[in-house]
N, C-alpha and C positions, 0 to 999 in steps of 0.2 A: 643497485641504487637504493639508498637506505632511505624509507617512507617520515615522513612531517606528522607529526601528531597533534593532539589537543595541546592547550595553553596548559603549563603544569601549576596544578592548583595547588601545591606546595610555593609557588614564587608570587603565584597571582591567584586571590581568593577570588572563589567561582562565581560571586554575584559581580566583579569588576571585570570589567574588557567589553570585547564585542560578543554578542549574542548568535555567535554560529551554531550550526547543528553541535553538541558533545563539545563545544568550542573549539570545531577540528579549523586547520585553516582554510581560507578559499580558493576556489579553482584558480583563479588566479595569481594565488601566489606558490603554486605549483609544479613541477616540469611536467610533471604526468597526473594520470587519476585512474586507479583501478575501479574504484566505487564512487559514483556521486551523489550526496541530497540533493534535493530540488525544492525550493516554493514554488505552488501556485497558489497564489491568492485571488482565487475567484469562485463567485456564489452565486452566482443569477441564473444559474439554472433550480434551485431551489425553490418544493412547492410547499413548505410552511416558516420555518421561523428561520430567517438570515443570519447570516455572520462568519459563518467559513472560511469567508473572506481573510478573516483576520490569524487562521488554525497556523500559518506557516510560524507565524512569529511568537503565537502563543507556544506552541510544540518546544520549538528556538529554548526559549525562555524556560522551560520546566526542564529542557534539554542539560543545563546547567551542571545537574548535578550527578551525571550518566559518568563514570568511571570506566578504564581502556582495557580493566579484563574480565570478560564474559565467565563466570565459573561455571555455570549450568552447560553451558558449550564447549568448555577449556578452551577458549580461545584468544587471544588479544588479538582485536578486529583491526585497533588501528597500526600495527606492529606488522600483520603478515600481507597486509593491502593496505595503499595508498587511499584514503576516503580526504573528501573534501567537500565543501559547500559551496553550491555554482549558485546560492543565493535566489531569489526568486525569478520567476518567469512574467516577465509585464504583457499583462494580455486584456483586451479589452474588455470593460463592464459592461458594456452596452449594447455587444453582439456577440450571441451564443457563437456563430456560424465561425466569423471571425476570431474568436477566441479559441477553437474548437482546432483550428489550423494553425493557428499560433503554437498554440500547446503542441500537434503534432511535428513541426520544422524544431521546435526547441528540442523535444524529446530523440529526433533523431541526430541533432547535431549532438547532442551532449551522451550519446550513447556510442559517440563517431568512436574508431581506434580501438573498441574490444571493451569500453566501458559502461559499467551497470549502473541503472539509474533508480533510486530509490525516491518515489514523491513525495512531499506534504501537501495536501490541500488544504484548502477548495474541498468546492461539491464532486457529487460522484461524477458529474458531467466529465469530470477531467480524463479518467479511466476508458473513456471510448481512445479517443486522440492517444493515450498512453499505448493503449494497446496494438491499434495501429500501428504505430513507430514500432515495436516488437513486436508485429508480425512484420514487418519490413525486414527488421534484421535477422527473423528467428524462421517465418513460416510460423501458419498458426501455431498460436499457442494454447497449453492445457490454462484453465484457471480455478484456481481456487479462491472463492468471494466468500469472505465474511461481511454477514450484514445482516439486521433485523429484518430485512425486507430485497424480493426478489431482483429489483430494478430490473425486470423484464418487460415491463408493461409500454405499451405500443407509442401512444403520445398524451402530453397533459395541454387543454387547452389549443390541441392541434398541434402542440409542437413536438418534432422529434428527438432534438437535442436535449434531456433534462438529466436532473441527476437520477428520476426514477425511470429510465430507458435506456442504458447506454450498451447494457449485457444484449439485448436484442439488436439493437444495430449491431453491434460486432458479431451476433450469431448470422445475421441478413449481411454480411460484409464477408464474411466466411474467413475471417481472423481468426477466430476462434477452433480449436479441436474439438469438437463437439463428440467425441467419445471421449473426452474428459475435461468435467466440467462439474464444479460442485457449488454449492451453496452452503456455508456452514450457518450455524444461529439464529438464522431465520424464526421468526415466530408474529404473533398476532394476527389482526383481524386482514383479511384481504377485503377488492372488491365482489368477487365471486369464488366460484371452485372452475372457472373458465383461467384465472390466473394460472390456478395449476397445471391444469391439461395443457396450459400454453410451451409455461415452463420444460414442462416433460418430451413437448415437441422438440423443444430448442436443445434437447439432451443434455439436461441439467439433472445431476444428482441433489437431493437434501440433505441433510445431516441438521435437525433441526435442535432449536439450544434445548428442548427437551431430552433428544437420543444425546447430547452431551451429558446432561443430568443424567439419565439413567443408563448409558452404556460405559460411560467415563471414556477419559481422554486416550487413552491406550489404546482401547477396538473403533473410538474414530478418525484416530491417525492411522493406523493399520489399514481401515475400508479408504481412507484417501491416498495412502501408498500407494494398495494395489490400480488403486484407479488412474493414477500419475504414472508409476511405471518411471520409463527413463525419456518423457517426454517433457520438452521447454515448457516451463512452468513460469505464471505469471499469477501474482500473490497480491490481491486486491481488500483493504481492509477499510469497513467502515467503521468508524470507531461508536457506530449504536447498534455494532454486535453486540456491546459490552449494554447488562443492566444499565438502567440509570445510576442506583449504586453505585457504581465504577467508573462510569462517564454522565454526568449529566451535563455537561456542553456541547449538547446535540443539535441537531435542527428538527429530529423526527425520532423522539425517545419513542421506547414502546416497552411497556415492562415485562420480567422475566427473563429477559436476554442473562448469558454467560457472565463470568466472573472472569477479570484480568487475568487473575492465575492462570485458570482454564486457557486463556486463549494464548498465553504466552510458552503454557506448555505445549501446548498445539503444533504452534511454528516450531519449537523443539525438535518435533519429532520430525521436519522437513529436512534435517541433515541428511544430505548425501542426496534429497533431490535436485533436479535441474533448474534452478529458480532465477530467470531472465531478464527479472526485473519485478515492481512492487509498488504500492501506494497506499497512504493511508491519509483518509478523510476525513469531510465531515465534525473535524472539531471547533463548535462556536465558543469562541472563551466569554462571550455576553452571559453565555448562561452555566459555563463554570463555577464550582465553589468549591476553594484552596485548592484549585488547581490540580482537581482530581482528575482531570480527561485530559488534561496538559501531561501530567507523570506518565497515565495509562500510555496515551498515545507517543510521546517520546522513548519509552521504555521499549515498546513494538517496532517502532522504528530502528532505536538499537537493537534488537534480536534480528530483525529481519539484514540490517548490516553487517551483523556478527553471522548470520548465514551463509550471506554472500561472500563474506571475506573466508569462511571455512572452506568454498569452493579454491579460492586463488591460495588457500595453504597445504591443499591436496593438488593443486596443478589443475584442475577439470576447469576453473575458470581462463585458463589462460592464454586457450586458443578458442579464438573467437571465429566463430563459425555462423555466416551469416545464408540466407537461406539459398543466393544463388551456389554458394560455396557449394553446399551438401546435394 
């Protein structure tokens, strides 16, 4: 069965139409779906500056101008896999708890039949519920989290649900493979050096945007290989990895972080790993300008779907293997 692609922008110039991910079509107009985007538009787990909320449709939007063949990959993503846009997830603003389950029933529906889910957000809050849903289908999974900052920390204001806790509940949840688990770009000030001892508990490796600075992106894709191995990988991305530089429509910049390049070479180097599923956060377009964290973070989104669809044109994605299976 031959795959539906984007709107062709030779017939139809890319600022006219609807605003789907790459302007692929949507799940519903369909028979199948190998790979799906997703919105979720939601931020109220957020403990300094809002708007998240708004990242699916900004992404959408910068999304416009993503072309269907990867060279860096040799791939045409939407040629050797079926990708579509299941549009966003309606979850409520007003309860984490509620939202938090919403997100998880969606995640597994939209994952039903062998198919991978690639998020937009929303706050980091999403990525508990995400990953849930993928250890559901996977058995824990390995993760690899790009982020300024560890989101391991216990609760803010009592709560346990926020966007800086979500990596600890999944490690207290035992979703997670805790002999493989990384943190990439990490940097700035914490609350203590109890953060770290913490982190280390939860068996969590660093790889901070420093050791990207000075080890370059070659020997820490290599140290994240060997740590991945041939284990279900789940690929969690906050987009204030990226300097401000590169994204500043953050909700929690912090300076010094990674350069786009850097981190798009990174996933790069994830060919040929087992990667289960994915997300990427955290972009406020409030504090956006020309739509520099809309490029970054649309652009990541296509690598990490040109990834996925590299699995389904090697066959490894094709039998879907869920964990009572194995």
């Amino acid at each position: 069965m031959s795959t539906i692609g984007p709107i062709d922008s030779s017939l139809t110039p890319r600022y006219a139409g609807p605003a789907s991910f790459a302007r692929l079509p949507r799940l519903e107009q369909v028979e199948r779906a190998d790979i799906v985007v997703a919105g979720i538009p939601f931020d109220t787990g957020v403990s300094y500056r809002p708007g998240a909320r708004f990242g699916p449709t900004h992404v959408r939007e910068a999304s416009r101008l993503l072309r269907p063949y990867h060279p860096a990959l040799d791939v045409a993503p939407f040629d050797v896999a079926q990708v579509a846009d299941a549009g966003d997830v309606a979850v409520n603003p007003f309860s984490i708890d509620e939202a938090v389950d919403t997100i998880q029933a969606a995640a597994l529906d939209l994952t039903a039949d062998g198919r991978t889910l690639v998020t937009i957000g929303g706050d980091h809050t999403i990525s508990l519920p995400l990953l849930r849903a993928a250890a559901e289908r996977h058995g824990p999974v390995a993760l690899v989290h790009f982020d300024a900052h560890l989101d391991t920390w216990d609760t803010y204001f009592g709560a346990e649900y926020t966007h800086g806790t979500p990596f600890r509940r999944a490690v207290e949840e035992g979703i997670l493979d805790t002999e493989a688990l990384s943190h990439v770009g990490t940097r700035g000030p914490l609350y203590g050096k109890k953060d770290l001892e913490d982190d280390r508990r939860f068996g969590f490796g660093i790889v901070t945007s420093a050791d990207v600075y000075h080890q370059g992106v070659v020997e820490v894709v290599d140290r994240l290989r060997q740590r991945l191995g041939s284990r279900p990988v789940y690929v969690s991305i906050d987009i204030d990895v990226l300097d401000p530089a590169h994204a500043p429509g953050t909700g929690t910049p912090e300076a010094g972080g990674i350069t786009s390049r850097e981190l798009l070479e990174i996933l790069r180097g994830f060919r040929g790993l087992n990667v289960v599923g994915a997300d990427v956060v955290e972009v406020a377009p409030a504090y956006d300008h020309a739509d520099i964290t809309g490029v970054a973070a649309s652009h990541v989104a296509y690598d990490l779907v040109s990834l996925l669809a590299l699995r389904h044109e090697t066959g490894a994605g094709s039998s879907h293997q869920t964990k009572e299976a194995r």
